[in-house]
N, C-alpha and C positions, 0 to 999 in steps of 0.2 A: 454704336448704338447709344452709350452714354451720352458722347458731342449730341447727339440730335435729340434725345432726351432732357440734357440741359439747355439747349436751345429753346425747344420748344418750352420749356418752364421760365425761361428772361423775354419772349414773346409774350405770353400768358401775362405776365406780371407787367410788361409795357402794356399791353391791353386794358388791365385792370384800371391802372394810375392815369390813363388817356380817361377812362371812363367816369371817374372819380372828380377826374377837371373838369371834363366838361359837365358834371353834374351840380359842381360847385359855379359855373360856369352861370348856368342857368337860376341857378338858387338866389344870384347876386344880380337877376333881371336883363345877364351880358347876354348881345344875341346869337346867336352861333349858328353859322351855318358850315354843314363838313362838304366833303370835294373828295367822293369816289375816283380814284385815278385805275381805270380798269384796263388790266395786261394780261397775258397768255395766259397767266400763272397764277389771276385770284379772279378774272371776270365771274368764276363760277361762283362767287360767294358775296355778287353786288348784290341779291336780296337781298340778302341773310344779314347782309353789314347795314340795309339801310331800315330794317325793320330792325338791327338792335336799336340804331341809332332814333328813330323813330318813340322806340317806348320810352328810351333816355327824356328825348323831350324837344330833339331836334325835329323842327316841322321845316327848316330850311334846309334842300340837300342840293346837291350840285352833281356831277357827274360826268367825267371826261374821256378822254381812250388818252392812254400812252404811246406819245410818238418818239417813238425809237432817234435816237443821233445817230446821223453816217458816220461811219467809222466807228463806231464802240462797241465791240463783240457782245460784251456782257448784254446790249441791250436785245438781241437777237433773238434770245430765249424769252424776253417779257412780248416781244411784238404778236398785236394781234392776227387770229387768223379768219378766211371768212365763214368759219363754223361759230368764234367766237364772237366778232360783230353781230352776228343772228343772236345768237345765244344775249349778247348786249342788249337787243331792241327787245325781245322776249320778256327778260327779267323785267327790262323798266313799264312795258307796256302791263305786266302784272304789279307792280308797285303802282302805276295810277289809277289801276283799277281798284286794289286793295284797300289805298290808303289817297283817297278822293281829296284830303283837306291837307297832305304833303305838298307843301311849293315847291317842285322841281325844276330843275332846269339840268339841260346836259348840251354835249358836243356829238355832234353826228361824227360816226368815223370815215360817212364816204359822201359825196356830195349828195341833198336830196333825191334828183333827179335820180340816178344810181341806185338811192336807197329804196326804193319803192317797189324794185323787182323783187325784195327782199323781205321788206317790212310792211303789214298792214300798215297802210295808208293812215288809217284811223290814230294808231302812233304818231305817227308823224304830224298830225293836226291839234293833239291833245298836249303833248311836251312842248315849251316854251326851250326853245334851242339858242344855246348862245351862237353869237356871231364870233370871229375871229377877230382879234385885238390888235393883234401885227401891226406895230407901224404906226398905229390910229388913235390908240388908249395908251401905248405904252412901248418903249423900245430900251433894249437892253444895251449895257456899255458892260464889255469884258476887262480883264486884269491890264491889257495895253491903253485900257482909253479908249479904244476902236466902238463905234455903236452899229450895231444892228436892227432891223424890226423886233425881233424871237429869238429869244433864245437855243433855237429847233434851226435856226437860219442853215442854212449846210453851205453856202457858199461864201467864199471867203470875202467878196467886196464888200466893202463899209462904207459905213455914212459920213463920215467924219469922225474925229476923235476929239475927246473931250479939252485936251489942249491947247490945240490947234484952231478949233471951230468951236465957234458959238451955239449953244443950243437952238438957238433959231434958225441958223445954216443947215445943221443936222434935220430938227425938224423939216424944214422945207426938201431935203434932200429924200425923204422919207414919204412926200406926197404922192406920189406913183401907188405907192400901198394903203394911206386913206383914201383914194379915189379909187379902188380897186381896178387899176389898170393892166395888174398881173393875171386878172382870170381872162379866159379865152373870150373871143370876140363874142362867140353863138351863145354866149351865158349872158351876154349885157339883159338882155331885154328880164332874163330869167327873176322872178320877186323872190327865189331866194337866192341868190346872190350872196346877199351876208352871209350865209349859212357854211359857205365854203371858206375855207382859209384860201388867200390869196397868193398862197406862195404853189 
């Protein structure tokens, strides 16, 4: 009972000094935008965090779901469920309504098309949803060198390694995923498209 006591009081206190910054943050005209990463275990408190953040002074919010790594237990307990993905579009659909002059932007957890059995539609047409980066904005090189699109990549082929090959080899190696070649054929014509991760 103490351990979880003192925990929760070195929480508290990282909260506080998070808040502090980015108050100082703003003071100094920097512009801030925060990046809800919502999981099994706090989705319930994506208002709550974006209405503090909100009166702080952040009108720039972001908003993504946690994708679990194959293989990592630990991650198993944060993975979303589809009581929480609802609960996801819920909250954000009352944050656009509440707070009309927030820039948001988020990550859908399941493709559009999917999402609609689910979610007022209207949702769906009111948030500005990021597309998927993989491969297109940005690929990651782990501690061998090896590159991949994402870091979420579960599979172990690579694009080249940074020794070996030239950044432009890698890049070029990597166009199957700017051309989203990896979503299924019956989604080509589909306009949201970007909307799904291509992997």
């Amino acid at each position: 009972l103490m351990q979880s006591f003192i925990i929760n009081m070195m929480l508290l206190l990282v909260l506080e000094k998070t808040k502090n910054g980015i108050v100082n943050l703003l003071n100094n005209r920097i512009r801030v935008v925060s990046n809800f990463v919502a999981s099994h275990v706090n989705v319930s408190k994506l208002k709550e965090t974006a209405e503090m953040l909100y009166k702080l002074g952040i009108k720039h919010q972001a908003y993504s779901i946690f994708i679990p790594t194959p293989n990592v237990p630990e991650h198993e307990a944060l993975k979303m469920t589809i009581d929480d993905n609802i609960s996801y579009f819920e909250q954000l659909n009352e944050i656009n309504f509440e707070y009309p002059c927030l820039k948001a932007t988020a990550t859908l957890p399941v493709p559009p098309c999917l999402s609609k059995g689910i979610v007022d539609s209207k949702v769906l047409e009111k948030f500005e949803f990021r597309t998927c980066p993989s491969g297109r904005q940005f690929m990651v090189v782990n501690a061998e060198g090896n590159a991949s699109p994402c870091i979420q990549y579960a599979w172990n082929e690579t694009y080249g390694d940074n020794v070996e090959a030239s950044g432009k080899a890698i890049v070029n190696k990597l166009s199957h995923w700017k051309e989203l070649l990896n979503i299924p054929e019956k989604c080509f014509n589909c306009g949201c498209k970007g909307f799904c991760n291509p992997c």
